[in-house]
N, C-alpha and C positions, 0 to 999 in steps of 0.2 A: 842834285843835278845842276851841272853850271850850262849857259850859254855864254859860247864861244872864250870860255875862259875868265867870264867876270857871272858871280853873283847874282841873285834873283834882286834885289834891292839894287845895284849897281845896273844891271838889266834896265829896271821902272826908270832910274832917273839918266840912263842914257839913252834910251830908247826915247824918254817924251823929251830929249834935249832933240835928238836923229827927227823927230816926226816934227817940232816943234820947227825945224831948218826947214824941213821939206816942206812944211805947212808956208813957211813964209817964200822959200823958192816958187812953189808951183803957185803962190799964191789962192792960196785955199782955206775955207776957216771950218777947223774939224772941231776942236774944242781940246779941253787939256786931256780926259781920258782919251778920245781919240788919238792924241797923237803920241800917246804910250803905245797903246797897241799896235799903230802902225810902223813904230819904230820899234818894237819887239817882236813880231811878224817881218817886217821887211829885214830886218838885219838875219832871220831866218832864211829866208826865201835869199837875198844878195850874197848869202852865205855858199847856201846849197849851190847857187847858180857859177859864185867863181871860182867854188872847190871842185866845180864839173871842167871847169878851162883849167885848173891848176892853181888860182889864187887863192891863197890860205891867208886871210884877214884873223890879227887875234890880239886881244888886249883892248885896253877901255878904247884905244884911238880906231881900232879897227872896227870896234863892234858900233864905233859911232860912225864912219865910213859908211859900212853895210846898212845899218840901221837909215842913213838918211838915203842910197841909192834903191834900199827895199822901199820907204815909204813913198819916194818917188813915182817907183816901179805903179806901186797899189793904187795912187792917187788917178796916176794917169788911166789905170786900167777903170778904176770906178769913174772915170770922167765918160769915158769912151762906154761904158754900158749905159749910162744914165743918158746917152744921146741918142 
């Protein structure tokens, strides 16, 4: 099983590259597994959300796209419950 076109191995090290952006964008300090999963969840979730408007993201640039607008997404929502 791939995600969005790339690799389970390709997936870990773009994903904690996507979480690793978002980490330093929202200014947040998750730690390195954190920010694989959130870049492996979020590029999930930024996935689902712009194949529901039509945008189809695919390929290592796109799954790092998804991957940093998902971990984004997550950051801000876990900021927002913790308050």
């Amino acid at each position: 099983m791939e995600n969005a076109g790339v690799g389970w191995i390709a997936a870990i090290i773009i994903g904690g590259i996507a979480g690793w952006l978002a980490e330093m964008f929202m200014k947040s300090q998750m730690g390195l597994l954190m920010n694989i999963v959130l870049g492996i969840v979020g590029a999930f979730i930024a996935n689902l959300i712009l194949s529901l408007i039509g945008v189809h993201l695919g390929g290592w640039v796109g799954y790092l796209i998804a991957g940093f607008i998902g971990a984004c997404i997550l950051i801000a929502i876990a900021r927002a419950i913790r308050r």
